[in-house]
RONUMI-110748 format. One record per residue (C-alpha): x, y, z; residue in one letter; residue number from 1. Coordinates in Angstrom, 2 decimals. Layout:
BEGIN
+---------+---------+---------+-----+-----+
:    east :   north :      up : res :   n :
+---------+---------+---------+-----+-----+
:       X :       Y :       Z :   A : NUM :
...
+---------+---------+---------+-----+-----+
This chain:
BEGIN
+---------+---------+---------+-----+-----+
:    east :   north :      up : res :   n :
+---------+---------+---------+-----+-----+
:   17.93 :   -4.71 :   28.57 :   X :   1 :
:   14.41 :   -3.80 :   29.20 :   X :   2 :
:   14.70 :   -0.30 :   28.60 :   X :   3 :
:   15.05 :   -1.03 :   24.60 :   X :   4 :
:   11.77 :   -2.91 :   24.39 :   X :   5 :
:    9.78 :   -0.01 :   23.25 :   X :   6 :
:   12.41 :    0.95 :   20.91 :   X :   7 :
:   12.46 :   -2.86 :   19.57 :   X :   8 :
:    8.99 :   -2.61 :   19.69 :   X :   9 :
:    8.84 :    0.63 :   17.08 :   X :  10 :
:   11.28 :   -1.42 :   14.75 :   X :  11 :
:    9.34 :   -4.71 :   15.01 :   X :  12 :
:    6.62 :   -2.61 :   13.95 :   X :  13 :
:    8.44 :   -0.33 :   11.09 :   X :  14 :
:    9.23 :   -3.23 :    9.34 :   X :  15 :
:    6.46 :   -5.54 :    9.68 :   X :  16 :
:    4.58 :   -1.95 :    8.43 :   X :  17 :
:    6.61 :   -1.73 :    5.19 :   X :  18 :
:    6.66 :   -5.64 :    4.52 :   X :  19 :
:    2.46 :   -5.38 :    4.71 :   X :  20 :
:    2.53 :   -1.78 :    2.58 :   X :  21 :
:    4.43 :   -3.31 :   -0.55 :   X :  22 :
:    1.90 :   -6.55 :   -0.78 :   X :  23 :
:   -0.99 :   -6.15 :   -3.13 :   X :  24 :
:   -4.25 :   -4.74 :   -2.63 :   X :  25 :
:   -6.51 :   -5.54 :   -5.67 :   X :  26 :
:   -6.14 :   -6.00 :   -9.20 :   X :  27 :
:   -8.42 :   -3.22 :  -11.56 :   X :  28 :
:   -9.13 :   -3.53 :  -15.22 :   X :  29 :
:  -11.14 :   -0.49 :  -16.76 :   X :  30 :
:  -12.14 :    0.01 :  -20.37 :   X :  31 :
:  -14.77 :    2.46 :  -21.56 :   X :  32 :
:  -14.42 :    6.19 :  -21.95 :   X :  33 :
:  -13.39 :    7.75 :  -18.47 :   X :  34 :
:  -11.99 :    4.98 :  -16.09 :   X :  35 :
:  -14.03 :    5.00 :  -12.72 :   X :  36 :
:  -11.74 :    5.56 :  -10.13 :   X :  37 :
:  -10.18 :    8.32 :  -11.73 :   X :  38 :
:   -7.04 :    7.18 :  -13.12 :   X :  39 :
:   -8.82 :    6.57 :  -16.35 :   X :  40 :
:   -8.64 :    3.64 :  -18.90 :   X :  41 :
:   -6.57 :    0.31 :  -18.50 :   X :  42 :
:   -5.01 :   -2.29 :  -16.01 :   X :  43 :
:   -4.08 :   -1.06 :  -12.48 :   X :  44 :
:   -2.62 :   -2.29 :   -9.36 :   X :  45 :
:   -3.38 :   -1.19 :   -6.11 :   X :  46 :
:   -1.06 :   -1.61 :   -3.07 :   X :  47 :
:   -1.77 :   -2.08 :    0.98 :   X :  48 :
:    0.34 :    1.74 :    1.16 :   X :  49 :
:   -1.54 :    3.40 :   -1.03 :   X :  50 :
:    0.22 :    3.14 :   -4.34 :   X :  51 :
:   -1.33 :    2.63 :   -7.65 :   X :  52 :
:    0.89 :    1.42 :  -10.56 :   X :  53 :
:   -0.93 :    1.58 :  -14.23 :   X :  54 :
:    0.39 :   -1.51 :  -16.15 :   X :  55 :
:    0.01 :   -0.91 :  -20.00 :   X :  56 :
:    2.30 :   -3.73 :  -22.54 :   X :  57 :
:    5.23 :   -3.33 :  -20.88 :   X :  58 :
:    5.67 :   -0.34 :  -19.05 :   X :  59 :
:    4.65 :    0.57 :  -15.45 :   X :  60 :
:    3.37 :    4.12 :  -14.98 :   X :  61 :
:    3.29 :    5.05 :  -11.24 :   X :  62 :
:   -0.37 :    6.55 :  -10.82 :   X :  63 :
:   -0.05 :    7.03 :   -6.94 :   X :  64 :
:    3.10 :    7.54 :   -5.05 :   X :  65 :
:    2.76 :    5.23 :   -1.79 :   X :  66 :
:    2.22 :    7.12 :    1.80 :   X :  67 :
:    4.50 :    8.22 :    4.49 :   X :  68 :
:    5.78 :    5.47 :    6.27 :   X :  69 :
:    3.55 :    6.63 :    9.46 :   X :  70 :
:    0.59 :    6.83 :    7.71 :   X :  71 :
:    1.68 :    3.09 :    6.62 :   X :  72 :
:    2.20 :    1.88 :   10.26 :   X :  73 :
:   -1.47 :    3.75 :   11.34 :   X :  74 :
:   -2.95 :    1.80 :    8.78 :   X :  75 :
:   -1.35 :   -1.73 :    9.39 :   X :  76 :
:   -1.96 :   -1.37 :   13.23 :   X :  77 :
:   -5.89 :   -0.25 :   11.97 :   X :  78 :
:   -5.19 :   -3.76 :    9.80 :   X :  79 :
:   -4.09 :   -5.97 :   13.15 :   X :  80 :
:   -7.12 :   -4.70 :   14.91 :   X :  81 :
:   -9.72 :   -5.27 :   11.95 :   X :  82 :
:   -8.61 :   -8.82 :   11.60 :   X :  83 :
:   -8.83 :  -10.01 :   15.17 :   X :  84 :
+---------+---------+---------+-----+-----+
């Protein structure tokens, strides 16, 4: 059975990946004229893969479609090592 570990392994790692990439970065609230991270004016939410969803009454504009799922998984195992 040893010669699925590394396969296991990949899975394990897929999914803990995508669990960590939907969670929620930070919270950003602009008002003024431009916005300063670009997206301009109003209430945005960042995610751990890279989306941005712009909340404004009550509809969600998607700002940022989220990274590939590899670039996800480089930056979760850059997370692991950061937090040790």
């Amino acid at each position: 059975m040893t010669q699925y570990a590394e396969t296991v392994e990949k899975r394990r790692l897929y999914l803990a990946s995508e669990e960590w990439g939907s969670e929620v970065k930070m919270h950003y609230a602009c008002k003024g004229n431009v916005g300063d991270l670009g997206f301009g004016m109003g209430y945005f939410i960042y995610y751990n893969n890279g989306a941005v969803h712009k909340l404004s009454g009550n509809n969600i504009s998607i700002v940022q479609t989220p990274n590939s799922i590899e670039q996800v998984m480089d930056d979760y195992g850059r997370f692991l090592n950061d937090s040790k």
